[in-house]
N, CA, C and O atoms as CSV, one atom per row, in Angstrom:
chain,resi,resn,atom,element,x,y,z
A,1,UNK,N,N,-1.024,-5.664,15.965
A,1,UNK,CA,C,-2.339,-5.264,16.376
A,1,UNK,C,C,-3.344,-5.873,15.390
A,1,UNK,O,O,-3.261,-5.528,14.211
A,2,UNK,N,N,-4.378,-6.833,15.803
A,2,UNK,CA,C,-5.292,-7.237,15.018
A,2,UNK,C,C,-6.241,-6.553,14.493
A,2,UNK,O,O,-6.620,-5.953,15.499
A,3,UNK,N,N,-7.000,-6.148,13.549
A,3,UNK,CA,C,-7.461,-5.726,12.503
A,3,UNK,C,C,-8.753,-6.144,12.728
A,3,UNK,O,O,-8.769,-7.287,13.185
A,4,UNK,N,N,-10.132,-5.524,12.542
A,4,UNK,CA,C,-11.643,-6.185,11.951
A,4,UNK,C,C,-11.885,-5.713,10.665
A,4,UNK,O,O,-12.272,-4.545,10.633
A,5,UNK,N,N,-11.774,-6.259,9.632
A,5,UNK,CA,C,-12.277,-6.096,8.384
A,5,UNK,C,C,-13.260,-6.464,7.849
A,5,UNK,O,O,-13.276,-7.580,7.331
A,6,UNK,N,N,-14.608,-5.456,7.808
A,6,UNK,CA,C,-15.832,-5.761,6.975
A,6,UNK,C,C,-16.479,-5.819,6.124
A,6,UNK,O,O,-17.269,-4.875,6.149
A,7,UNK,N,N,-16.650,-6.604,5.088
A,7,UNK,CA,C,-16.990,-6.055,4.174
A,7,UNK,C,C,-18.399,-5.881,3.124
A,7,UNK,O,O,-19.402,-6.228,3.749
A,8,UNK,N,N,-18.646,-5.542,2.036
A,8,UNK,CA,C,-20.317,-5.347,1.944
A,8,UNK,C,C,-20.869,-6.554,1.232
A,8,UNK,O,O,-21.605,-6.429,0.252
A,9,UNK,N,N,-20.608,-7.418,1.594
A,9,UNK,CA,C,-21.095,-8.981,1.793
A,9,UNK,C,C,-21.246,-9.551,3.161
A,9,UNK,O,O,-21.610,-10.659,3.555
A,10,UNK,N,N,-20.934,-8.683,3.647
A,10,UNK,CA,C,-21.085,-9.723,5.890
A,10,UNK,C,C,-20.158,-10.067,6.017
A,10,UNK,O,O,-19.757,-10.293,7.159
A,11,UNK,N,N,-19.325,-10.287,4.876
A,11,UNK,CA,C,-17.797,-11.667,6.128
A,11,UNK,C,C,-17.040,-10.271,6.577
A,11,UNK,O,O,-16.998,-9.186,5.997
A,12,UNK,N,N,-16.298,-10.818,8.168
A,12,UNK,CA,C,-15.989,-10.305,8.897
A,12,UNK,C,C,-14.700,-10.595,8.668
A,12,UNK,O,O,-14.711,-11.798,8.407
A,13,UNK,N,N,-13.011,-10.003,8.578
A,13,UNK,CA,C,-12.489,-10.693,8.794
A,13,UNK,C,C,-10.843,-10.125,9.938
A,13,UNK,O,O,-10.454,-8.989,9.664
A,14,UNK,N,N,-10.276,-10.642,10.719
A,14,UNK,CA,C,-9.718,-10.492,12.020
A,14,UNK,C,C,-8.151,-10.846,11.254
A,14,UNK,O,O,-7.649,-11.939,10.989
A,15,UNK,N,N,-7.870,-10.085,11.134
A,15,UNK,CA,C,-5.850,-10.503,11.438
A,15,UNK,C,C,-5.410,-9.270,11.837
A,15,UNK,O,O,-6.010,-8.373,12.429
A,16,UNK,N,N,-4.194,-9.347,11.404
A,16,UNK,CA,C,-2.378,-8.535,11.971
A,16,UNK,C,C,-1.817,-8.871,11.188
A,16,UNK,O,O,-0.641,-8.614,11.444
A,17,UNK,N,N,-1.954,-9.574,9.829
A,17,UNK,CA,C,-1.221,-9.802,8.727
A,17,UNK,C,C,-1.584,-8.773,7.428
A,17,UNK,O,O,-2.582,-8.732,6.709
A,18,UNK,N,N,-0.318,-7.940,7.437
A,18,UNK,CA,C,-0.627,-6.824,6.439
A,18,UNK,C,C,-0.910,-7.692,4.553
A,18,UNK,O,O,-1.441,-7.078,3.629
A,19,UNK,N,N,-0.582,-8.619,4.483
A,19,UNK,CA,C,-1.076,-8.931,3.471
A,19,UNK,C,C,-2.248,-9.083,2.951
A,19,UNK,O,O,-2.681,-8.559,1.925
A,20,UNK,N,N,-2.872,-9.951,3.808
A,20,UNK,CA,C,-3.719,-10.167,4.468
A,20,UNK,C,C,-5.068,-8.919,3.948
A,20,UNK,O,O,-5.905,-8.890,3.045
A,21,UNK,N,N,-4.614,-7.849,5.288
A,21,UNK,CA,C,-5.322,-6.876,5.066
A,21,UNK,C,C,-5.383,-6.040,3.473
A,21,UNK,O,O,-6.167,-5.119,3.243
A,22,UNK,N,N,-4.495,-6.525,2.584
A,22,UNK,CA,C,-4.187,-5.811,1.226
A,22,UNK,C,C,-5.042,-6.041,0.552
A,22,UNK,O,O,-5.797,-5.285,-0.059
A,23,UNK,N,N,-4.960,-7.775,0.646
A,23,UNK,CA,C,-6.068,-8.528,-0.458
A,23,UNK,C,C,-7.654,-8.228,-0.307
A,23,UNK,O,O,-8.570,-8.210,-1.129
A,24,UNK,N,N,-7.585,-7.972,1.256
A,24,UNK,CA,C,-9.444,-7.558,1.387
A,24,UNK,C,C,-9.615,-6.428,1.044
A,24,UNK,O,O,-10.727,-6.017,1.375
A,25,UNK,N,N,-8.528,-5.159,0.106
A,25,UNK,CA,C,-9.224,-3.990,0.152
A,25,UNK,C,C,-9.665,-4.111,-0.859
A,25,UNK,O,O,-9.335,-4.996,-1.649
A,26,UNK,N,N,-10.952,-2.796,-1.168
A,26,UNK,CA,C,-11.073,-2.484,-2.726
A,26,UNK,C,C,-10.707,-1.288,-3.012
A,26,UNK,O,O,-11.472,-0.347,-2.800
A,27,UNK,N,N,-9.613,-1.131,-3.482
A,27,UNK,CA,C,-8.915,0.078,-3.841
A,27,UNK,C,C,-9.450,0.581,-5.127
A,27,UNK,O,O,-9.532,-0.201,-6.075
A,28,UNK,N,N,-9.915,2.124,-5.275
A,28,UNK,CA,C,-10.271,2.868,-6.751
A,28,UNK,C,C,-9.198,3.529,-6.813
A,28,UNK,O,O,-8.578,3.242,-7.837
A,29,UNK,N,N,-8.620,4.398,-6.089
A,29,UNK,CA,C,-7.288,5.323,-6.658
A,29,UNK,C,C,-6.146,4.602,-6.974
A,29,UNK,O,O,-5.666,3.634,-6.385
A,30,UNK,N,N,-5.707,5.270,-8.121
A,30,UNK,CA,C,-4.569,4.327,-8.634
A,30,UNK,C,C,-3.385,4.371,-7.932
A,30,UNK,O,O,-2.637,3.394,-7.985
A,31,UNK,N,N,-3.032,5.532,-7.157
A,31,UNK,CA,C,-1.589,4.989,-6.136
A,31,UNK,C,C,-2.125,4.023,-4.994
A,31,UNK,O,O,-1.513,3.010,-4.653
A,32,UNK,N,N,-3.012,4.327,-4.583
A,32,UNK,CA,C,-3.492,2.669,-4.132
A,32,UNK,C,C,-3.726,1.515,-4.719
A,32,UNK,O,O,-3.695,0.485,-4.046
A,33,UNK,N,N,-3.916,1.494,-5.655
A,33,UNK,CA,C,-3.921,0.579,-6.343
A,33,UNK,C,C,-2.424,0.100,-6.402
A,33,UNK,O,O,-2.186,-0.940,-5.789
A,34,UNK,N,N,-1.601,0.584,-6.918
A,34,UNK,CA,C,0.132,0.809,-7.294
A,34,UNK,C,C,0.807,0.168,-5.811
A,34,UNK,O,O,1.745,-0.629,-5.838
A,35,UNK,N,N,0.071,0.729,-4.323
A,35,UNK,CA,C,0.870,0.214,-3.447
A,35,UNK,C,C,-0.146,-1.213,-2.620
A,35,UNK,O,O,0.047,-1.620,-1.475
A,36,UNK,N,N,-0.848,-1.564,-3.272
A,36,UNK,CA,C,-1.508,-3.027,-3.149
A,36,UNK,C,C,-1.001,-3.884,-4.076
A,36,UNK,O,O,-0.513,-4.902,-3.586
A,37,UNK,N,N,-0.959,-3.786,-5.342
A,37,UNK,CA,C,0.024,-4.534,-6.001
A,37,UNK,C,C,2.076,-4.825,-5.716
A,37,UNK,O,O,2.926,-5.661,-6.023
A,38,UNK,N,N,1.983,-3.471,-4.932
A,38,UNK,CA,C,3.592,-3.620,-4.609
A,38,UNK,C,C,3.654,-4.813,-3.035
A,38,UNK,O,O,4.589,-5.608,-2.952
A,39,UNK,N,N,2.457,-4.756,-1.819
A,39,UNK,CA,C,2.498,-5.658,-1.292
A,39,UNK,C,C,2.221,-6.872,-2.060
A,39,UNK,O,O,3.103,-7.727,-1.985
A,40,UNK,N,N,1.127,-7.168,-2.833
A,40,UNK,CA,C,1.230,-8.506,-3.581
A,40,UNK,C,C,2.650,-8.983,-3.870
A,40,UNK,O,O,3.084,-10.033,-3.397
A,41,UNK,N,N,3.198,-8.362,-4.481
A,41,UNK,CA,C,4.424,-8.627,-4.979
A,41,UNK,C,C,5.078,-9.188,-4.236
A,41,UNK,O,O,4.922,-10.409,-4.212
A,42,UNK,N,N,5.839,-8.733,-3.537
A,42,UNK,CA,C,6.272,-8.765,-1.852
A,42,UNK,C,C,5.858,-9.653,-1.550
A,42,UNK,O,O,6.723,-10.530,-1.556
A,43,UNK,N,N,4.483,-10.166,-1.103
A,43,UNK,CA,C,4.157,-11.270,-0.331
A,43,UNK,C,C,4.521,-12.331,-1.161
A,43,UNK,O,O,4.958,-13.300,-0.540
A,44,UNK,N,N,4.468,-12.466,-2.599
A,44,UNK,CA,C,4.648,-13.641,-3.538
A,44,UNK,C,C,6.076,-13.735,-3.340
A,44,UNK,O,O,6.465,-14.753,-2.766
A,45,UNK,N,N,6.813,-13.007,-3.644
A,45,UNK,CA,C,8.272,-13.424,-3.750
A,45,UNK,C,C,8.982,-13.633,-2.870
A,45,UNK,O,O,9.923,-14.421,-2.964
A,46,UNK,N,N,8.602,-12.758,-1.459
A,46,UNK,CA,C,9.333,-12.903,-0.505
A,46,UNK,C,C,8.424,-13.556,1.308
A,46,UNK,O,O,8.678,-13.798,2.487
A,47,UNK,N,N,7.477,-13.543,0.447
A,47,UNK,CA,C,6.845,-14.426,2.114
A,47,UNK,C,C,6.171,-13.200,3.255
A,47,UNK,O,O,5.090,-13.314,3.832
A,48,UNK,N,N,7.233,-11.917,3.395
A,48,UNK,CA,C,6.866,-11.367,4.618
A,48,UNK,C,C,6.879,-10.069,3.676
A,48,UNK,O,O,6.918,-9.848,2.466
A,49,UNK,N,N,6.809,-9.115,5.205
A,49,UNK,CA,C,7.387,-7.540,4.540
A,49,UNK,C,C,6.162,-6.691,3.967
A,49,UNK,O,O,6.364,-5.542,3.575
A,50,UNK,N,N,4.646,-7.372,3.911
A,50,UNK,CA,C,4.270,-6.620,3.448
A,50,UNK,C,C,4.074,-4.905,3.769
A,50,UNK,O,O,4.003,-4.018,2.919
A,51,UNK,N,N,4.010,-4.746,5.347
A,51,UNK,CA,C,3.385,-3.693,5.961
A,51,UNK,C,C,4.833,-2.684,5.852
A,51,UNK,O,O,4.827,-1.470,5.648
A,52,UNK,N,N,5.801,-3.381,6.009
A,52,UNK,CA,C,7.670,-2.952,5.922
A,52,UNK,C,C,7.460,-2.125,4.375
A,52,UNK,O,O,7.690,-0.918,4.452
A,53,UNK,N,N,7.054,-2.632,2.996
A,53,UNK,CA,C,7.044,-2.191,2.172
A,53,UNK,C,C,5.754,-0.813,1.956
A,53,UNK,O,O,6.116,0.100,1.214
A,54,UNK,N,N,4.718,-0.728,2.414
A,54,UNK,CA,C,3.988,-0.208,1.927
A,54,UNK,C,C,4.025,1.114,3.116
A,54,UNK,O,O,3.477,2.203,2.947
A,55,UNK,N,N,4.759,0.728,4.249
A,55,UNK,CA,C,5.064,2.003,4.724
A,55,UNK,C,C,6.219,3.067,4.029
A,55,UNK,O,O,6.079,4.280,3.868
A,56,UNK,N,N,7.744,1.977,3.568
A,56,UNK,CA,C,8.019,2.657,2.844
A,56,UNK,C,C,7.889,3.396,1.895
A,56,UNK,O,O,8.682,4.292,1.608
A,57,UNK,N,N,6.904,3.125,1.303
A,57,UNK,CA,C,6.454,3.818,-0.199
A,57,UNK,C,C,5.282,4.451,0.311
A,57,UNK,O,O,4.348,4.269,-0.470
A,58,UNK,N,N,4.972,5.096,1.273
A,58,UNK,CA,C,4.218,5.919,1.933
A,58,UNK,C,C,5.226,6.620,1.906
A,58,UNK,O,O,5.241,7.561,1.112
A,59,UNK,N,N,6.291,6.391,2.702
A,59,UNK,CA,C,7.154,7.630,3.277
A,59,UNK,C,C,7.346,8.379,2.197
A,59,UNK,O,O,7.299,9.604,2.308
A,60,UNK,N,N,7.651,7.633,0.685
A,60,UNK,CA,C,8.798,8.318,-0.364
A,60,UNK,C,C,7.791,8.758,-1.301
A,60,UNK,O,O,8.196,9.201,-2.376
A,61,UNK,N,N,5.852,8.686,-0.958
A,61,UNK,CA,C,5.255,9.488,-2.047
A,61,UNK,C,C,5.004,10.771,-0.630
A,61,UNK,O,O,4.755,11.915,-1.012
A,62,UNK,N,N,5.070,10.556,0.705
A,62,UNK,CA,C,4.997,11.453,1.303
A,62,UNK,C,C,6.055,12.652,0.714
A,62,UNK,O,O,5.861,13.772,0.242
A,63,UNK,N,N,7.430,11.739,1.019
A,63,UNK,CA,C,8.652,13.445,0.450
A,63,UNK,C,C,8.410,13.770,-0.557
A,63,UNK,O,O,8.394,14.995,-0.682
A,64,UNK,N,N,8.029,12.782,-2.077
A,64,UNK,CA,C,7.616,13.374,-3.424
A,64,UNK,C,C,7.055,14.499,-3.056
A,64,UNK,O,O,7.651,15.567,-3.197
A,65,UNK,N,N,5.425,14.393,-2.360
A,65,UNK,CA,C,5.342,16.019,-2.418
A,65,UNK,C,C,5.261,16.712,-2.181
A,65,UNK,O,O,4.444,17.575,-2.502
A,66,UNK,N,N,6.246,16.717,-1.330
A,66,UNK,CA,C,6.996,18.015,-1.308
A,66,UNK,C,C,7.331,18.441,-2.594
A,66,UNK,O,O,6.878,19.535,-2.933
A,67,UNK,N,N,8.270,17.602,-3.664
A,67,UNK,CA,C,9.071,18.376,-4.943
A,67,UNK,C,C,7.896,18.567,-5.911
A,67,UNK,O,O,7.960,19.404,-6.811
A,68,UNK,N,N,6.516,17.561,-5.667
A,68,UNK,CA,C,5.452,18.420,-6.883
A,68,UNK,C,C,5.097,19.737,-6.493
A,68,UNK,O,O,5.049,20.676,-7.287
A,69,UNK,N,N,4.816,19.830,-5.122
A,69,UNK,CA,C,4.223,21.081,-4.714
A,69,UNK,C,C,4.958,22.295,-5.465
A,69,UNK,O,O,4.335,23.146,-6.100
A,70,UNK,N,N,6.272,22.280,-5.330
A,70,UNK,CA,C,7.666,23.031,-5.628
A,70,UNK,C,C,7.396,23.218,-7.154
A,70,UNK,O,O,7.620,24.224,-7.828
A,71,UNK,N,N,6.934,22.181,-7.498
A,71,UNK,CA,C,7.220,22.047,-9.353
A,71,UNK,C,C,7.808,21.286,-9.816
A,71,UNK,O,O,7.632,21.328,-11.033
A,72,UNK,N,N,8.701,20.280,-9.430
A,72,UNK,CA,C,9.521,19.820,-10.241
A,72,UNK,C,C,9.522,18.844,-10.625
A,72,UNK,O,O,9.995,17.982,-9.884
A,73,UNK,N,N,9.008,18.425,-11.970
A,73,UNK,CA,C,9.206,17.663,-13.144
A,73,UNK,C,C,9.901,16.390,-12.354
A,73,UNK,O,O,10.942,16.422,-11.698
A,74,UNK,N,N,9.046,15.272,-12.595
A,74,UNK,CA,C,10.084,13.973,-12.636
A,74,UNK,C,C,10.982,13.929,-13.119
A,74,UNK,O,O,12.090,13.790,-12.600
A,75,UNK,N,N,10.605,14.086,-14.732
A,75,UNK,CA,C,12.041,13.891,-15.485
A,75,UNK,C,C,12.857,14.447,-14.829
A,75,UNK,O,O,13.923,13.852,-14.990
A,76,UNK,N,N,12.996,15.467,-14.006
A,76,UNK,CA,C,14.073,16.146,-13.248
A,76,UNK,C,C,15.197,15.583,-12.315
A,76,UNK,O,O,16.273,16.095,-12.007
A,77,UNK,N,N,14.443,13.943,-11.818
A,77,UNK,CA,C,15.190,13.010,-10.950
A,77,UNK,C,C,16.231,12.372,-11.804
A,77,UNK,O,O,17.296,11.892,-11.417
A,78,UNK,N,N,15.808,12.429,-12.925
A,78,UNK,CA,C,16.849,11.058,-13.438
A,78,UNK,C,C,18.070,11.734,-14.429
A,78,UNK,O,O,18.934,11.011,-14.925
């Protein structure tokens, strides 16, 4: 699904390439920040995957919290 991305300079810009869409954001929160650099990554090393990756790591700060809500200590995973 193609995308319109605007931004506060006028350029307009149109894809379906989740990379793509990464590089035009301006992210302030730092887990956004954390999962724009994890597509960078991704796109550098491996070409594709960006939207594949950043859903995953949606999903797995989605279940995280659940266990902050609960309480439990990171250190608790490892």
């Amino acid at each position: 699904m193609d995308k319109l991305i605007h931004d506060d300079k006028g350029n307009a810009t149109i894809s379906n390439d989740g990379a793509t869409t990464m590089k035009l954001l301006d992210v302030v929160h730092p887990a956004a920040k954390i999962l724009v650099d994890i597509a960078k990554s991704q796109e550098s090393e491996v070409g594709d995957g960006t939207t594949r990756v950043v859903l995953f790591v949606e999903e797995f700060l989605k279940e995280a919290k659940l266990f902050i809500k609960d309480g439990v200590h990171s250190k608790s995973y490892t």
